[in-house]
matplotlib code that plots the C-alpha trace (Angstrom):
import matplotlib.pyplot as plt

x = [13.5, 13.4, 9.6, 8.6, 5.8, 3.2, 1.4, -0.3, 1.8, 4.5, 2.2, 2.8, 1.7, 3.7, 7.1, 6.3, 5.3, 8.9, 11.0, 9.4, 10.2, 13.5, 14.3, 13.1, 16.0, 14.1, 15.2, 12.7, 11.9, 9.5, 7.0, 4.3, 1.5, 0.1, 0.2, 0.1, 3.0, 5.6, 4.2, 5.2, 8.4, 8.7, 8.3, 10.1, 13.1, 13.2, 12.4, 10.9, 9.8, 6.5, 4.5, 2.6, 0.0, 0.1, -2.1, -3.3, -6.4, -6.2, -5.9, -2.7, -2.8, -3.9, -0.4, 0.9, -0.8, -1.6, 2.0, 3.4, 1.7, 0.0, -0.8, -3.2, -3.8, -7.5, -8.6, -11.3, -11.9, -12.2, -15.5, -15.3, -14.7, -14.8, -12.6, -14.0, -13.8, -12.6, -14.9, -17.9, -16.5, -15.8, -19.1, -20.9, -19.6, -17.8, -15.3, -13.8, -12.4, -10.0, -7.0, -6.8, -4.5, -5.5, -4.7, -5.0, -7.4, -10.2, -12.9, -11.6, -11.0, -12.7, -9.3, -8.0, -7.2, -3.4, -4.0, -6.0, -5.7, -8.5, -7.9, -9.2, -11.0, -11.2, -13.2, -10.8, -10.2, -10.0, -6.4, -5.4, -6.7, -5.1, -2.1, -1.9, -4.4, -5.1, -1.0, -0.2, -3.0, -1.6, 2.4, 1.4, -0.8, 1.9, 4.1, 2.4, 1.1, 5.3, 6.2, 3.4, 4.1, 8.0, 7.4, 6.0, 3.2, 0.6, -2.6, -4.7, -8.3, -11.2, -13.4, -17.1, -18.6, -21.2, -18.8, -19.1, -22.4, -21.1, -19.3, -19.8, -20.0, -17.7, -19.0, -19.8, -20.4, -24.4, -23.6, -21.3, -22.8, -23.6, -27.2, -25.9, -29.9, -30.6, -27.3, -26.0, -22.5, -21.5, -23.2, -21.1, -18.2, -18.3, -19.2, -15.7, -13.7, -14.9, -13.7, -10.3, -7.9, -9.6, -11.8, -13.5, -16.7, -17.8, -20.2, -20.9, -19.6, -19.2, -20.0, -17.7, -17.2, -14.9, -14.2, -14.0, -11.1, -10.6, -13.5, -12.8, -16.4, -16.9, -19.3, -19.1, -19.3, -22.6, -25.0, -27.1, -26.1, -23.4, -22.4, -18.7, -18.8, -14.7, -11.1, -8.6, -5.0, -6.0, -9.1, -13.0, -15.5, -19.0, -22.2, -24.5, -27.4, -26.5, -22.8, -19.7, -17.0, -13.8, -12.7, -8.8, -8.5, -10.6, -9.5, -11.6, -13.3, -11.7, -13.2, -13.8, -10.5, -8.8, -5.3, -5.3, -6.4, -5.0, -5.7, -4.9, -5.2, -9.2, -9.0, -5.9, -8.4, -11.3, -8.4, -10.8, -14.1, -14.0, -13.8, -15.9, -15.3, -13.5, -10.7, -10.8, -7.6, -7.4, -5.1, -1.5, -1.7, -4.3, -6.2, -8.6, -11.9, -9.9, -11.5, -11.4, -9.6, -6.1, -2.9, -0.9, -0.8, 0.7, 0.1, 2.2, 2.4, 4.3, 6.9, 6.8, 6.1, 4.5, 4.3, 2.1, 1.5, -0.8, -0.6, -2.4, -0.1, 2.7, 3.5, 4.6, 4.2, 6.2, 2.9, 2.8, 6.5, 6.1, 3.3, 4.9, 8.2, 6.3, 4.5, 7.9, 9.4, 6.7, 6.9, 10.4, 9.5, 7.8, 9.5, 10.5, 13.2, 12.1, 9.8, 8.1, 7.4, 5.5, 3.0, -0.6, -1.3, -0.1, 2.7, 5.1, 6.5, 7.3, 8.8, 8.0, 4.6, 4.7, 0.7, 1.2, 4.4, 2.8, -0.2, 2.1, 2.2, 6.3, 6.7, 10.9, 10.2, 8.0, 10.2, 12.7, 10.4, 9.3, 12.6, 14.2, 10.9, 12.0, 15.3, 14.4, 12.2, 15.0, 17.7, 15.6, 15.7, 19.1, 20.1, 17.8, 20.1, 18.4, 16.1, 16.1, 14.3, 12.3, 10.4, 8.0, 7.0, 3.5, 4.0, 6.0, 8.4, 10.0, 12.3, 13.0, 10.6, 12.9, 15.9, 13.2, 12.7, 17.1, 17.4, 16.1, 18.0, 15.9, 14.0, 11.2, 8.9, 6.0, 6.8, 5.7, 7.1, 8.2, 11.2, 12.6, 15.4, 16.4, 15.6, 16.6, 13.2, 12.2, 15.3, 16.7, 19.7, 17.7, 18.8, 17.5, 20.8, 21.6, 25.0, 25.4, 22.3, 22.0, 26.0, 26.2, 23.5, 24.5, 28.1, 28.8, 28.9, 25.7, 24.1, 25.5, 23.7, 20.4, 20.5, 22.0, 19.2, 16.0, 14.6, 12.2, 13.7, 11.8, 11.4, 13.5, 16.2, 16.3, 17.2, 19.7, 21.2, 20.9, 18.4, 16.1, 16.7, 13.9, 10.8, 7.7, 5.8, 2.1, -1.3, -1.8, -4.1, -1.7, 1.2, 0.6, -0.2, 3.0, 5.6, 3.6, 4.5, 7.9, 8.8, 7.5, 10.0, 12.8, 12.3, 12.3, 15.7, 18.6, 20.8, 18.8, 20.1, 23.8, 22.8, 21.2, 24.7, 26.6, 24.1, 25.2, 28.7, 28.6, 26.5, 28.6, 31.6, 29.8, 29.3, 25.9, 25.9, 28.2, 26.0, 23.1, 24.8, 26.0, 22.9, 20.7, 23.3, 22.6, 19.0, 18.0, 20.5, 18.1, 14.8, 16.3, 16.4, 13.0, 14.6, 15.6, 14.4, 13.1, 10.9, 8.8, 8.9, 7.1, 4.4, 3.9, 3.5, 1.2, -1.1, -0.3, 0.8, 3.9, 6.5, 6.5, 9.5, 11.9, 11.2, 14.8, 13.1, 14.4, 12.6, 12.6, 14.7, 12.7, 12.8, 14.8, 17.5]
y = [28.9, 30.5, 29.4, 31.2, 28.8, 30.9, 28.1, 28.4, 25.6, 23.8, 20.2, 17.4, 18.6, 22.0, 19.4, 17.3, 20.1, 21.5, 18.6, 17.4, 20.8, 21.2, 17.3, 18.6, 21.6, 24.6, 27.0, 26.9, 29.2, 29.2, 31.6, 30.9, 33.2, 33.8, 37.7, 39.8, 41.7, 38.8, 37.6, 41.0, 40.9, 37.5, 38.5, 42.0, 39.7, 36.6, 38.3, 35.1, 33.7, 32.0, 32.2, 28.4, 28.1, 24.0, 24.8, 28.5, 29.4, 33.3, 35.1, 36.6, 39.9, 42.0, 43.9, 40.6, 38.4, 41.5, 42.0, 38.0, 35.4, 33.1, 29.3, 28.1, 24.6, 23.4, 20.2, 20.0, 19.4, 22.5, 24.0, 23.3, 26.2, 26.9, 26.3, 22.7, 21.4, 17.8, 17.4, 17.9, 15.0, 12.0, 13.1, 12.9, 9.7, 10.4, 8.1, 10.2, 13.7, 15.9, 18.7, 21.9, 24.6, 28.5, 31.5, 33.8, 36.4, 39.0, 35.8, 32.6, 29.7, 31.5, 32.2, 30.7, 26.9, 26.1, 22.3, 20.0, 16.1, 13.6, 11.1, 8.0, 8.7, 5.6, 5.1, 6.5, 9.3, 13.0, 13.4, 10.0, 10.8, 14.1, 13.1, 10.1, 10.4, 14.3, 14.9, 12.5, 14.4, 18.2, 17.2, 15.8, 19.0, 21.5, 19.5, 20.1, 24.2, 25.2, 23.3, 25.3, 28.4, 27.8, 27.2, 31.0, 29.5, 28.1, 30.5, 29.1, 28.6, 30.9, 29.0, 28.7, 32.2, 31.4, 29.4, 31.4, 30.4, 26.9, 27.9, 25.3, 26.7, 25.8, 22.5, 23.6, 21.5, 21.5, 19.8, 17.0, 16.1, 12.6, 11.2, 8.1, 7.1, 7.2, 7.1, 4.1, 2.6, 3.6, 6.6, 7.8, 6.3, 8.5, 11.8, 11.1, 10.5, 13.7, 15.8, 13.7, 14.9, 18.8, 19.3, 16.5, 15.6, 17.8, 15.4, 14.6, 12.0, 11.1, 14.5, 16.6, 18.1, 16.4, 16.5, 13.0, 11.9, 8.8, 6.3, 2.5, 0.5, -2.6, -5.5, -7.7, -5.3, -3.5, -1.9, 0.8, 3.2, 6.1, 4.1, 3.4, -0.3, -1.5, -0.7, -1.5, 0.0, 3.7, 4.2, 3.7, 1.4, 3.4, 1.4, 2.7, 1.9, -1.5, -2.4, 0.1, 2.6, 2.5, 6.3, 6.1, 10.4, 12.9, 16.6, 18.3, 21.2, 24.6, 26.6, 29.9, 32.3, 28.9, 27.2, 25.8, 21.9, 19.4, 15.2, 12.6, 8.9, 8.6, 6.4, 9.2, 11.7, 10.1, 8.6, 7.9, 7.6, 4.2, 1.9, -0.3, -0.4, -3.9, -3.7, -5.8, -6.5, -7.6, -10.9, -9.9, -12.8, -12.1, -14.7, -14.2, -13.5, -10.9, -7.9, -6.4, -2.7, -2.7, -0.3, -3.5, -7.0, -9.4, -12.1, -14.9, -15.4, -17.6, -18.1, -14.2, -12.4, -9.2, -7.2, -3.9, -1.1, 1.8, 4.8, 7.9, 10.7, 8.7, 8.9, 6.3, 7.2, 4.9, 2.5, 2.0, 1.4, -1.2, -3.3, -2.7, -4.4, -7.3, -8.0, -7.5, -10.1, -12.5, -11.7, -12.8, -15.9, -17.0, -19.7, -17.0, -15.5, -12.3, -10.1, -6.8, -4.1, -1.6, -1.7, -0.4, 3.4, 6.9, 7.7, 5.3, 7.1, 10.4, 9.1, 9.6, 11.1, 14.7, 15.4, 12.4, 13.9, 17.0, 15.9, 14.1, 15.3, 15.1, 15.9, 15.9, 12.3, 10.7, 12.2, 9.9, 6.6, 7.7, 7.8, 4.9, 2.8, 4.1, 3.2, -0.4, -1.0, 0.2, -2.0, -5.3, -4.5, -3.6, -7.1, -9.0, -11.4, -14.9, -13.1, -10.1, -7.4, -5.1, -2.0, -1.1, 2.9, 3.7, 7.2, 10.3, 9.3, 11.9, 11.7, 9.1, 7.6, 7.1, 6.3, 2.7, 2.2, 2.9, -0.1, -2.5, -4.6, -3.2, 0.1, 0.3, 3.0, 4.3, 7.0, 10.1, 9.2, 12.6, 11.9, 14.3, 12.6, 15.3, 16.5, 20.0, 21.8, 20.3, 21.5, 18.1, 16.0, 12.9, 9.2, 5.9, 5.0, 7.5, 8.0, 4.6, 3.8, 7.5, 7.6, 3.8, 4.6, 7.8, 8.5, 10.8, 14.3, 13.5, 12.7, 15.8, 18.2, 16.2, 17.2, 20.7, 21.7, 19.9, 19.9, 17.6, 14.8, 13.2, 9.9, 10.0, 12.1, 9.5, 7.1, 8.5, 9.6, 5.6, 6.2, 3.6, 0.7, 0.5, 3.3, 1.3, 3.8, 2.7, 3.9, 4.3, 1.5, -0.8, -0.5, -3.3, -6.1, -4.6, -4.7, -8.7, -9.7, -8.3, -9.6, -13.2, -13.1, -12.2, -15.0, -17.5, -15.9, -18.7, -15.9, -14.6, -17.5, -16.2, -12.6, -13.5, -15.9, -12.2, -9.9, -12.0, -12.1, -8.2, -7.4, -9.4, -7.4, -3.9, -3.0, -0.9, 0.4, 3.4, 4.8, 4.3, 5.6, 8.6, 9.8, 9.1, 11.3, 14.5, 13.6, 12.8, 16.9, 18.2, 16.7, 17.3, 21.3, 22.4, 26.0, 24.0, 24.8, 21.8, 22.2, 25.5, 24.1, 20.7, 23.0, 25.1, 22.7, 20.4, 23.1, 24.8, 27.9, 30.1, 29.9, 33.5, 35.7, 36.5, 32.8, 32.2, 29.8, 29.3, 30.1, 27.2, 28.1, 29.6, 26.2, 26.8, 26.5]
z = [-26.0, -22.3, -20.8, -18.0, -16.0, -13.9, -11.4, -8.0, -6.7, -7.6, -8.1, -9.3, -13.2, -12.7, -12.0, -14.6, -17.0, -16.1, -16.4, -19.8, -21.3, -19.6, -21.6, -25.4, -24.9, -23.3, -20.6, -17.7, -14.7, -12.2, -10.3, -8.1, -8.5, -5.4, -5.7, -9.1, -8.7, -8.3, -11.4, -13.3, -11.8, -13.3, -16.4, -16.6, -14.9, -17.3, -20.5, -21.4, -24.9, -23.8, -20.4, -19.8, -16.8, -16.2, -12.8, -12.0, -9.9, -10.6, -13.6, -15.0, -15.1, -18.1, -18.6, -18.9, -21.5, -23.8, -24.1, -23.8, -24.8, -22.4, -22.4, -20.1, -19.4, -18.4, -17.1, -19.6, -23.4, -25.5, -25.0, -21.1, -18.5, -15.1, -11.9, -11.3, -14.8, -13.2, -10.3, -12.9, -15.1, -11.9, -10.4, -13.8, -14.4, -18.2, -19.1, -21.2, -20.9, -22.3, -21.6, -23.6, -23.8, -24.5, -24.9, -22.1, -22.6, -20.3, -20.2, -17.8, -20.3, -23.2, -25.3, -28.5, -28.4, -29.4, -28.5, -26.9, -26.1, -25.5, -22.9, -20.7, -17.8, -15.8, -12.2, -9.8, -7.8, -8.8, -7.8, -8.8, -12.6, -12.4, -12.1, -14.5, -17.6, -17.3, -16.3, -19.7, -22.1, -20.4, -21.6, -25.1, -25.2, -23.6, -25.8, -28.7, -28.2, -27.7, -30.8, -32.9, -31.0, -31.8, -35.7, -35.5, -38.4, -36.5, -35.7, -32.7, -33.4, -31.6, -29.6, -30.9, -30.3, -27.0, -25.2, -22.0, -21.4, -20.9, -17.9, -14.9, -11.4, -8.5, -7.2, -3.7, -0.9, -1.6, -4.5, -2.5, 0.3, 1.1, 2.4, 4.0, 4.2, 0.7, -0.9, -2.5, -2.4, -5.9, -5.2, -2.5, -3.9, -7.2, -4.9, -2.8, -6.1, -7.0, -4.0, -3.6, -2.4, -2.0, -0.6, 0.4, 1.5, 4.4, 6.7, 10.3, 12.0, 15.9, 17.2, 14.8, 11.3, 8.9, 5.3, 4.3, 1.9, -0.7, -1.2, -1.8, -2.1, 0.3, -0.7, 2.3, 5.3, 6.3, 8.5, 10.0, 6.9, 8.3, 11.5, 11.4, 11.3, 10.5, 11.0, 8.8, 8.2, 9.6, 7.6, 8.5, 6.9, 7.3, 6.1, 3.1, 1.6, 0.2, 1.2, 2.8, 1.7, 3.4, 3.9, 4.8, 5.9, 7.9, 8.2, 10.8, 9.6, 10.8, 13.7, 12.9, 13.6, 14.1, 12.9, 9.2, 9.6, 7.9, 6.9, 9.0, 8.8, 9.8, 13.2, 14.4, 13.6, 15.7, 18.5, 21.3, 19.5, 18.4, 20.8, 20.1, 16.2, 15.7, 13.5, 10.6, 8.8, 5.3, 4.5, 2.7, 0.3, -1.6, -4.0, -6.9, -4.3, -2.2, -3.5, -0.2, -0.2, 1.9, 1.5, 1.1, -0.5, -2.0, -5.1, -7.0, -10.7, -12.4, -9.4, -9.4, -6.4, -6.4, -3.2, -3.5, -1.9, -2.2, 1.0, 0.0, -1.0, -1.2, 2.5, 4.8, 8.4, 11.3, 11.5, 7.9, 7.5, 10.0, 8.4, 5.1, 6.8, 8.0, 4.3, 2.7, 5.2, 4.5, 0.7, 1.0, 2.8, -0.2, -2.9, -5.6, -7.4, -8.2, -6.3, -7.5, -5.0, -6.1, -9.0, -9.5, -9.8, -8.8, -6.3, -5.5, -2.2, -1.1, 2.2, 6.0, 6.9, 7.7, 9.0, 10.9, 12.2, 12.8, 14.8, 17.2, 21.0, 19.8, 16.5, 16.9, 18.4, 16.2, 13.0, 14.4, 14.7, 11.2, 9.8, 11.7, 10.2, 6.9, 7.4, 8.6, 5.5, 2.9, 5.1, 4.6, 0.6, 0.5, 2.5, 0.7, -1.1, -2.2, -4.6, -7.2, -6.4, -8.8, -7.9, -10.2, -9.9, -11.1, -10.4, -8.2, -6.1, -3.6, -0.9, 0.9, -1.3, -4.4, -2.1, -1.1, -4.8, -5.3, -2.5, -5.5, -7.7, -10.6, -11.2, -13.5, -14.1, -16.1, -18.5, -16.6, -13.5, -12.2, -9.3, -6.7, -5.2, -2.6, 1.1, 0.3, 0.2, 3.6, 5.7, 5.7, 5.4, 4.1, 5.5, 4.3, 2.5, 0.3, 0.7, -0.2, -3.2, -5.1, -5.8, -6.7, -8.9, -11.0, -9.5, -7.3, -8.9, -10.4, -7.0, -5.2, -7.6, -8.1, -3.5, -4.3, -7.2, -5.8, -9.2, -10.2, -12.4, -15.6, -16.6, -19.2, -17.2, -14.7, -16.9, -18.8, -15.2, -14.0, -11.6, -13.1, -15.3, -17.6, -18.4, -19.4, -22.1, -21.3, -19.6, -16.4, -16.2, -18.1, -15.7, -13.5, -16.7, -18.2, -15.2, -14.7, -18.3, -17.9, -14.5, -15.1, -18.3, -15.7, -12.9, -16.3, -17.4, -16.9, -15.6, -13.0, -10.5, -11.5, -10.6, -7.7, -6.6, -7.9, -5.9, -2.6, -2.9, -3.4, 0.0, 2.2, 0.9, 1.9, 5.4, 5.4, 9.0, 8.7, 6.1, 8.7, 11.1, 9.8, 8.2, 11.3, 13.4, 11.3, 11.1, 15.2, 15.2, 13.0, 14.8, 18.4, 17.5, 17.8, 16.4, 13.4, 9.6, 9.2, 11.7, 10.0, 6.5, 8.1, 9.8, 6.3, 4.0, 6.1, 7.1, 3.7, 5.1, 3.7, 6.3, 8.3, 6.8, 9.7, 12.0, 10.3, 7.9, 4.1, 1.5, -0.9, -4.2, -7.3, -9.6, -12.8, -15.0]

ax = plt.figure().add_subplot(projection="3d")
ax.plot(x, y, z, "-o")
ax.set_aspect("equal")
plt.show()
């Protein structure tokens, strides 16, 4: 069947939502509906079958769904409408929520049901659920809606007459802002979750406006509540009620008739401001009492290492790199045989850190410490030779990203992993080794059309195309005990020693430099043109902008089949 997907953006659910169908045999295109009329021209151009919505946040038009039918996918369990159906939930506390998809009809969220799913909903952040428990319960219930619409049997069922007047309002600011001197830690905590990562919290701070983004609660810190009070890995540590929250990104609110703003690690965003904030940095081994939040650290089980990592949307600017670097190097200094980088929840890596990049005084020249950090961090892995050396992906990799996990002996994943092993859409030639890792991996045919297409890889795709070794079917919340279990059974292996004794004779018979070399020489081209592609893309998709027609930018490629 030929499925035509209607989305606002090509996210993270719209790519897995594409891949997943793309793996059960159907046809897929692609059309982001910013405008009406591209979506009509869509439709008159694919002649498609079916029209699914896995993210939309206008309506598709009438002409359209009284002709085709239209799947919608909501964020909510049937019965729930409105545009913040998610927010509502992680502010409200419920620990369980739900995905349904509908018909599209004249009333927002109000059509026919052809499936809905039930799912988990953990304490975490809004964006961090959505793409894990919400992202699993929208496939199964995609999934299920295109097999009952295929069978050409199945009638959806009406929703319960009245429905509309359940519909929530957007959850405005008024509704999210924090009262740092009543507010409690758990309080403030849970109204963060449920703006992360848009829009955040809109608050005061140091003389400016800022939306505040990600929450992490901190039980041994305190002070006068709102005063910045720590440092730690970028973010902030501001005091409550009755304990701290560390707040990692600040995006300053835009001046009227101003440029599009965009996030930035939280002490970048207040550079000069806090001087007299002491930094306070979190130990990499970690023990049983470390409760402490940190992007990085590292724990031993059962002669197992386990290195991990969390960096909020998946990307790894120069600074981060570096202290990622030193953990791995002391991770490796550690009396183990296998080591698990990796692990946890949500994105792996999407690679260097583009709003860092593009807040810089030089963004050409701090693209190439950024990539030469990468490259650094991928080198180590790929020389590592008196230990294995698993990554464990949680979730999305992109990028650069998936070429760091590709430097591993091993490649595990959870099922619903969604990889995009390519630099393509970004104007890039891509470095960290992948002329040498992606063809070892799947050949090199394979590897020249996974750069050429730029289409977003599944789970199960990558491991039938060798990209990972082993796809872990659990909940997100299960990864981590899963990917423990499995690795301690691997260091207890008697041929681990003989692959590790194999794994060395191999990397002194390859000389890794030209690879290095070569990439980097295309890439410092590329960053040393400040008329390059590249260049425009960057500034778009930070300040989520579409790149000017006519600036001699490309226009991504329409995602399909």
């Amino acid at each position: 069947m030929h499925i035509l997907l209607v989305a606002s953006a090509f996210n993270s659910l719209t790519q897995r939502v594409q891949a997943e169908l793309r793996d059960h045999g159907h046809s897929v295109a692609v059309q982001l509906a910013h405008e009406e009329g591209p979506v009509r021209e869509a439709v008159r151009r694919e002649c498609p079958d079916l029209v699914v919505a896995p993210y939309l946040k206008t309506a598709i038009p009438r002409d359209v769904w009284s002709v085709h039918t239209c799947l919608v996918v909501h964020p909510g369990p049937v019965g729930d409408r409105g545009p913040s159906s998610l927010d509502w939930a992680v502010h409200e506390g419920a620990d369980r929520w739900g995905v349904t998809v509908l018909q599209a009809n004249a009333e927002m969220d109000a059509g026919d049901v052809w499936a809905s799913v039930t799912c988990p909903l953990p304490p975490a952040g809004k964006s961090d659920l959505y793409r894990n428990e919400i992202s699993d319960a929208a496939v199964e219930a995609v999934l299920v809606a295109v097999g009952r619409f295929t069978s050409g049997t199945y009638t959806p069922v009406p929703q319960a007459s009245g429905a509309g007047e359940g519909c929530r309002p957007l959850f405005r600011q008024s509704l999210r802002r924090i009262d740092w001197q009543s507010d409690s830690t758990a309080t403030v905590v849970r109204k963060l979750r449920a703006a992360d990562s848009q829009p955040g919290v809109l608050d005061e701070l140091l003389g400016g406006e800022w939306f505040l983004h990600g929450g992490y609660p901190e039980s041994r810190l305190g002070g006068r509540p709102g005063d910045v009070v720590a440092t730690r890995d970028g973010a902030i540590c501001r005091a409550t009620t009755d304990g701290a929250v560390w707040i990692p990104e600040l995006r300053p609110r835009r001046a009227p008739g101003g440029p599009a703003t965009f996030k930035l690690p939280a002490t970048s965003a207040l550079a000069g401001r806090l001087s007299a904030v002491p930094e306070r940095p979190a130990p990499v081994h970690r023990t049983g009492d470390d409760d402490t939040w940190s992007e990085i650290g590292y724990r031993e089980e059962a002669g197992t290492g386990f290195l991990s990592f969390s960096f909020r949307g998946g990307a790894m600017s120069t600074a981060q790199c570096r202290r990622l670097l030193r953990a791995y190097r002391f991770a490796c200094s550690r009396p183990t045989s296998v080591l698990v980088v990796g692990g946890g929840r949500d994105f792996f890596s999407n690679g260097i850190h583009l709003n860092v990049i593009e807040a810089a005084a030089d963004p050409g020249a701090e693209s190439w410490a950024n990539i030469n950090a990468m490259d650094d961090l991928v080198e180590a892995v790929l020389t590592t030779t008196d230990r294995l050396v698993v990554a464990a992906l949680a979730g999305n990799a992109a990028a650069g990203g998936v070429m760091l996990a590709l430097a591993a002996d091993e490649v595990w994943c959870r099922a619903g992993a969604v990889f995009n092993p390519h630099y393509r859409l970004m104007g890039l030639y891509g470095s960290e080794y992948w002329t040498y890792t992606l063809p070892r991996r799947v050949g090199a045919a394979a590897a020249g059309r996974l750069m050429r297409d730029a289409l977003p890889v599944s789970s199960t795709a990558a491991h039938r195309l060798g990209l990972v070794d082993r796809v872990i079917p659990c909940a997100p919340r299960s990864f981590d005990s899963e990917v423990g279990a499995l690795a301690t059974r691997l260091t207890a292996l008697p041929a681990t020693q003989s692959r590790i004794h194999a794994k060395k004779e191999e990397r002194d018979r390859v000389d890794l430099a030209p690879y290095r070399e070569a990439e980097l020489a295309r890439m410092h081209r590329i960053f040393a043109d400040p008329h390059h592609p590249y260049h425009g893309l960057r500034r778009a998709f930070v300040r989520k902008e579409r790149p000017a027609p006519g600036t001699g930018v490309p226009q991504p490629p329409v995602p399909r089949d």
